[in-house]
C-alpha positions as CSV (number, residue, x, y, z in Angstrom):
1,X,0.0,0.0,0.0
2,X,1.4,3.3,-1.2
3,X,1.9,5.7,2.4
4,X,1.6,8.8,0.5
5,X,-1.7,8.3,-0.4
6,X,-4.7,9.7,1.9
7,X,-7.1,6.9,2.6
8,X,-9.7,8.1,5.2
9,X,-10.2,4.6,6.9
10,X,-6.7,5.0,8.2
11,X,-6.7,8.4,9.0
12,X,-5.3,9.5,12.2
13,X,-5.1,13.1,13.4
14,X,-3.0,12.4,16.1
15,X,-0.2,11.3,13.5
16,X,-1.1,13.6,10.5
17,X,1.2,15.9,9.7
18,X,-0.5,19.3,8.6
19,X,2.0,20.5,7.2
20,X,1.3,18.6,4.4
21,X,-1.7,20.4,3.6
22,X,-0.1,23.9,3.6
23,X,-0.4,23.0,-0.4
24,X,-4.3,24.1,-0.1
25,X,-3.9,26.6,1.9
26,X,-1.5,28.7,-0.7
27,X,-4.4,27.9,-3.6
28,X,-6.3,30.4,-1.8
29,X,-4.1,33.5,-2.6
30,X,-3.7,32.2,-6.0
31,X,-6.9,31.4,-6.8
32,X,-8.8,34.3,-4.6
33,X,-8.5,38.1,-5.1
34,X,-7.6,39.7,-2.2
35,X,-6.8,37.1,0.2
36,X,-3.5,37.7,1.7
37,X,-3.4,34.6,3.9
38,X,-4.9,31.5,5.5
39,X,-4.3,29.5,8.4
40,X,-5.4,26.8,9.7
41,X,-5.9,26.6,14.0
42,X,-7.4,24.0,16.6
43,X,-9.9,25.4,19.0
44,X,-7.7,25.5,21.7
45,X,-5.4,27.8,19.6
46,X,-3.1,25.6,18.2
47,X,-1.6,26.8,14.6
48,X,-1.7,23.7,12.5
49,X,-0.6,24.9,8.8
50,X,-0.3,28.5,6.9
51,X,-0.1,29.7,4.0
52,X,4.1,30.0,3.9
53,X,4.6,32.9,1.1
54,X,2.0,35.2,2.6
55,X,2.6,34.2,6.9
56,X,5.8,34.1,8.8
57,X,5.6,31.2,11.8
58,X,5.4,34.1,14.5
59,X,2.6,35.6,13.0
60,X,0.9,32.6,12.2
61,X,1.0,31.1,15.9
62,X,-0.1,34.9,17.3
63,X,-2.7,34.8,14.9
64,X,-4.1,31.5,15.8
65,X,-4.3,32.3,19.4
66,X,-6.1,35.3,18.6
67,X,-8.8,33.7,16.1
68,X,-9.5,31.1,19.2
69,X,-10.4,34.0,21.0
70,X,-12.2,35.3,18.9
71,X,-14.6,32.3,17.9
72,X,-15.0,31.4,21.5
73,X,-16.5,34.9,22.0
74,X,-18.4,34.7,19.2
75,X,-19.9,31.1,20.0
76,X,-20.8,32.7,23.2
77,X,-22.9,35.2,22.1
78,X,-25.3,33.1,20.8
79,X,-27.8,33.8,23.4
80,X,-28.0,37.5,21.8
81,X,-29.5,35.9,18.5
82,X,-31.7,33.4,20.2
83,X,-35.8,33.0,21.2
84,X,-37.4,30.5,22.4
85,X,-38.7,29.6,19.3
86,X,-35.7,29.8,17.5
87,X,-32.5,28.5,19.3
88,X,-29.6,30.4,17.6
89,X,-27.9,26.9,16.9
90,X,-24.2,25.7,15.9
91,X,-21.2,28.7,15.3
92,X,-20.6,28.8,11.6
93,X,-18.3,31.7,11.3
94,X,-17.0,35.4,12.5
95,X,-15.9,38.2,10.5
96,X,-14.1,41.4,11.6
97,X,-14.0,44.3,9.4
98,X,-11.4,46.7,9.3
99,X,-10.5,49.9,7.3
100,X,-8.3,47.8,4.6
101,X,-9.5,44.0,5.3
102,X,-11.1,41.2,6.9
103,X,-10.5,38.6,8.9
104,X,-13.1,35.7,8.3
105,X,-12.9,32.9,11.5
106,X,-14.7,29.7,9.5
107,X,-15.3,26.4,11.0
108,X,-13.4,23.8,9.4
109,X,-13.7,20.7,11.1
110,X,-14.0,19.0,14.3
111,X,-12.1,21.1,16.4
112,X,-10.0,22.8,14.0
113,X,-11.0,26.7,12.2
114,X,-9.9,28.4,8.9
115,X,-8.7,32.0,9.5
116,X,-8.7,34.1,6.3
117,X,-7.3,37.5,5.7
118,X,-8.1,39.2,2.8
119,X,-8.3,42.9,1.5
120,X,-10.9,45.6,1.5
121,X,-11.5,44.9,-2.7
122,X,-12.0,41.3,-1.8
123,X,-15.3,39.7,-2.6
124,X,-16.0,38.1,0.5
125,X,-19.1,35.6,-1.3
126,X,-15.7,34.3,-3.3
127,X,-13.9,33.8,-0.4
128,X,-16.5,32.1,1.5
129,X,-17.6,29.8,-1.4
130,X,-13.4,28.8,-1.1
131,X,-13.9,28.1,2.2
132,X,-16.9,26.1,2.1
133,X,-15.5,24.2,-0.9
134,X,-12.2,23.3,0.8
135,X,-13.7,22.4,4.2
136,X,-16.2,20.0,2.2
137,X,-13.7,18.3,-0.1
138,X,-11.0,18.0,2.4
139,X,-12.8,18.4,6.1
140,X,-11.9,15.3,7.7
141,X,-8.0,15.9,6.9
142,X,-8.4,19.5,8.5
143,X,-10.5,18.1,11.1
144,X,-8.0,17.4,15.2
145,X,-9.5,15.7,17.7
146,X,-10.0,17.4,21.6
147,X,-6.6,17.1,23.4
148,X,-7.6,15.3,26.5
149,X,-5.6,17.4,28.5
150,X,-7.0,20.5,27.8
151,X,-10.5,19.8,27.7
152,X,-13.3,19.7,25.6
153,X,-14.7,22.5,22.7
154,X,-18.2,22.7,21.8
């Protein structure tokens, strides 16, 4: 059986390394207007893969911690949207605006989150139709397991 070959059956996050998906990551800022990086995080804030020409390390892992933060808060408010008759349901995604960009926080998997940084021109129905399409295709490779010694997300 080839090894470098993804079979699903034997996937195991634990082992996986993430690196090798920094690949799809890059395809964004080659394929998307605007977007001037992408990492990839685990909810407790753990940077799993960037996109290397656009991120150094230190601002990949800074940036990871940040975008936990971030979608924790946001998962929190969902009270604010909620009625009785219509419980505000699962966190999907965050954006933050700024004068010259965004910074789009998208679920990505179980226990893992896609942050994307893009530029004011950037067409953000593009960038979240990227998004969607990569977590689909790829969402169980993205997708790391609760460390058991920090607890469990939900």
């Amino acid at each position: 059986m080839d090894t470098n070959v993804f079979n699903p059956d034997t996937f195991n996050p634990d082992t996986f390394n993430f690196g090798n998906v920094d690949f799809l990551l890059d395809q964004a800022v080659t394929r998307v207007p605007h977007i001037r990086g992408v990492i990839l995080l685990t909810s407790d804030g753990l940077l799993r893969s960037r996109t290397k020409q656009t991120i150094d390390l230190e601002t990949a892992q800074r940036m990871a911690a940040a975008c936990t933060g971030l979608q924790a808060t946001s998962r929190g408010m969902a009270d604010f949207i909620a009625t009785e008759m219509n419980p505000a349901g699962g966190w999907r995604q965050t954006m933050v605006e700024f004068d010259h960009g965004y910074v789009l926080v998208v679920s990505a998997g179980q226990g893992t989150y896609l942050a994307i940084a893009t530029g004011g021109q950037a067409d953000l129905r593009q960038v979240g139709q990227w998004s969607q399409e990569l977590v689909q295709s790829v969402g169980d490779v993205l997708s790391a397991p609760t460390r058991p010694d920090v607890g469990s997300v939900s």
